[in-house]
N, C-alpha and C positions, 0 to 999 in steps of 0.2 A: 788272485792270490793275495795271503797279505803280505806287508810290507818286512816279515820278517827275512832271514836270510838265509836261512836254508827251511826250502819248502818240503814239508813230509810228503808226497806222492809230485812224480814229476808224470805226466800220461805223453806219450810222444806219438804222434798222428801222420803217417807216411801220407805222403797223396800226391795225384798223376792224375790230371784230366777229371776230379773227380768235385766241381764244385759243390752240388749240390747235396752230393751225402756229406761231404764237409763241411758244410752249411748246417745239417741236420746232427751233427755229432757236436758241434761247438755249442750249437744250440740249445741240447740237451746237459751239457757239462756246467752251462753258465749257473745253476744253482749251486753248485758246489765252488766255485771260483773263492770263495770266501772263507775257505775251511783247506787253509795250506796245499791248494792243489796247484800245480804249474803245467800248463799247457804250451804246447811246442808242436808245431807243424811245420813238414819239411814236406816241403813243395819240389820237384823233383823238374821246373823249367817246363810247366804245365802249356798245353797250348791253346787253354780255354781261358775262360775267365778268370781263373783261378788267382794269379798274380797281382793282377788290379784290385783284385778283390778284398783282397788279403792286406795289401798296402791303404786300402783305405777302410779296412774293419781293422785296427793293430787292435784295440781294446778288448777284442774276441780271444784274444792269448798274451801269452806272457811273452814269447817268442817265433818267429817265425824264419826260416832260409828259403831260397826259392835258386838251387845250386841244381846241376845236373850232377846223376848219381850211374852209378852201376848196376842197379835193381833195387827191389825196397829194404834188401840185408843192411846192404851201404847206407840208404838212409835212414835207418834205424840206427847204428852205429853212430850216425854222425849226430843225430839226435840226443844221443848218452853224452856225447861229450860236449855239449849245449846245456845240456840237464842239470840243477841242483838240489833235486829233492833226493831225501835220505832212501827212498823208494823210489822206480820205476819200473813203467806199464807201459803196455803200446795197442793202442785202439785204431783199426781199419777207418775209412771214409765211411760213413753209413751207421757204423755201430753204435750202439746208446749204453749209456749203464742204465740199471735199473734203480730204483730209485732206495727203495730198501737196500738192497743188497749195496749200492755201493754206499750208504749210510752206516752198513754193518763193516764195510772195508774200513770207512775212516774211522771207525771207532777200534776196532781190532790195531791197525796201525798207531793205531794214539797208544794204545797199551802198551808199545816198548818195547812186544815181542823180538824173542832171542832168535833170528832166523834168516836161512839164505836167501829163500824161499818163500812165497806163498801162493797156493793155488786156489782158484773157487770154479764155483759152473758155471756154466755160461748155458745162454736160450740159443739156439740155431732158427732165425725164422726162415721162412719159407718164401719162396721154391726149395724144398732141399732135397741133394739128389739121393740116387737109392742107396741105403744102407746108410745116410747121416744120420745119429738119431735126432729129437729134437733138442734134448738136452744131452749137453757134454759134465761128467763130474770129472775130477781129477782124481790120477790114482799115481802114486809116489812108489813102483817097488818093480819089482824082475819085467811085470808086464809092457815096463816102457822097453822094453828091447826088442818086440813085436811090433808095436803100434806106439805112436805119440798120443800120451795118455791123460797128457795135459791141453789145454785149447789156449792158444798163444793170449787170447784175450782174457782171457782168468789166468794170468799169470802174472805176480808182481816179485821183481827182484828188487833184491838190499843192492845199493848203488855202487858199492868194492865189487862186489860180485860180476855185474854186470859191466862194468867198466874194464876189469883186468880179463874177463871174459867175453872178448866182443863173438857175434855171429861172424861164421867163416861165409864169405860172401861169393866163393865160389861155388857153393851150394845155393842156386836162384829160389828154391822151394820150398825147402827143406829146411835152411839154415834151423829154425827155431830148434825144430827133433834135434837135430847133431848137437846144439848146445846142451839139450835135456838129456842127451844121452851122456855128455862128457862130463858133466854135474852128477849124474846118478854115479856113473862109476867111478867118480872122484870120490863118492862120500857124502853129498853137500846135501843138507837138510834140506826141506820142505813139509809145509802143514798144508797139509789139506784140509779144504771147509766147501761142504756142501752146498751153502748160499751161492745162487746166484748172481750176479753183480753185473752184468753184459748179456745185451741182444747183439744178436752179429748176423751183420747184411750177408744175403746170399752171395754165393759165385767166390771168386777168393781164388789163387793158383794153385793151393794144396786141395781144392777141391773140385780141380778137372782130373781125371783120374783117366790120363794118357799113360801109355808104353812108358814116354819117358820119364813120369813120375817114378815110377819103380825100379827104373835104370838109375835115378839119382839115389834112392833108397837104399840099394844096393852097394851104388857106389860110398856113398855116406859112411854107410854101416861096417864097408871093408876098411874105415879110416879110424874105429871104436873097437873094432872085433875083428882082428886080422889072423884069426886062428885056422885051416881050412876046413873043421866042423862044423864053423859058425859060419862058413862065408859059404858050405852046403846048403846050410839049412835055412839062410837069409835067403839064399836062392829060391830057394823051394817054397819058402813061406808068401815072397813076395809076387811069384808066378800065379800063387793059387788064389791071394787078393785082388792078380790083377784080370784074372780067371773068373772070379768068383763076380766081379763089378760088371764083364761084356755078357754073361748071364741074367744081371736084374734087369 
């Protein structure tokens, strides 16, 4: 990052046992370090090497905590409020930006854009399970009250935003949807852009698609849409997705 003092994108990197895709993410980031990016990784009281590791690379980030958390919600949150870029992002262990695509992010963000919001696509590489496509686009409108329509790694929020709206972290899975869903029906802008910006490592918890993923979905959604046609029809939708997954 440079020495100025508020950095335009701050990326926040949750990680648990996960050196070596943390190793392959910072790895990938360090061309950009020099173009107002601030890197931030929250270490979650790793039981690998992750801590030594990190204590003796400081120059791989801007920031680093190594605190025990509550799930990765909590260390996202705690992440934000470590954070000083006018923008922030949050990238898994393993994930890479793409090298275009996040050239096109810093250049869009340097524009001064008027917004709460920003969405882009992201790559899904492989192994990926049935019915992920490989590419995720973002879509900003009624459909996110179906499906999370956005992919958490193509997601950059304005820093008011995100701060005054932290993930509700009793949601382990979901938190991200529940916040996209509380922004959509607030009102709250978002642009969407096609470019891709992010490859994102397989596996992920929103992408075991267990009973109790849909029990949380359910629950979530009764906490946005507590009408009893919406809380029908969540019902019905979410049985037939999770119906439709022990099929593929």
């Amino acid at each position: 990052m440079t020495n100025e003092t508020t950095p335009l994108l701050s990326i926040i990197i949750p990680s648990y046992n996960q050196l070596e895709g943390l190793k392959e993410t910072l790895k990938a980031f360090a061309k950009f370090r020099a173009k107002h990016i601030e890197l931030i990784v929250m270490d979650g009281q790793s039981s690998d090497d992750s801590p030594n590791w990190m204590r003796e690379n400081k120059a791989s980030m801007d920031c680093f905590k190594i605190e025990s958390d509550k799930g990765i919600y909590d260390a996202m949150n705690k992440g934000v409020a470590l954070s000083k870029g006018k923008w922030i992002m949050f990238f898994g262990t393993g994930d890479l930006p793409t090298e275009d695509g996040f050239e096109y992010l810093i250049r869009t963000l340097e524009k001064g854009l008027v917004a709460d919001i920003l969405a882009f696509g992201v790559h899904l590489l492989p192994p990926r399970e049935s019915g992920v496509p490989e590419f995720y686009q973002p879509v900003w409108n009624s459909a996110l009250k179906w499906r999370n329509t956005l992919h958490h790694q193509g997601v950059i929020y304005s820093s008011d935003l995100i701060r005054n709206t932290p993930y509700d972290i009793k949601f382990k899975v979901l938190a991200d949807y529940h916040l996209h869903l509380i922004l959509w029906k607030r009102g709250v802008t978002c642009r969407c852009f096609d470019t891709v910006i992010a490859e994102v490592a397989p596996g992920g918890v929103s992408r075991t698609f267990t009973h109790s993923l849909y029990r949380e979905e359910r629950a979530m959604k009764r906490t946005i849409f507590p009408s009893m046609p919406d809380q029908i029809a969540q019902h019905a939708f979410t049985r037939l997705k999770w119906l439709k997954k022990q099929l593929s």
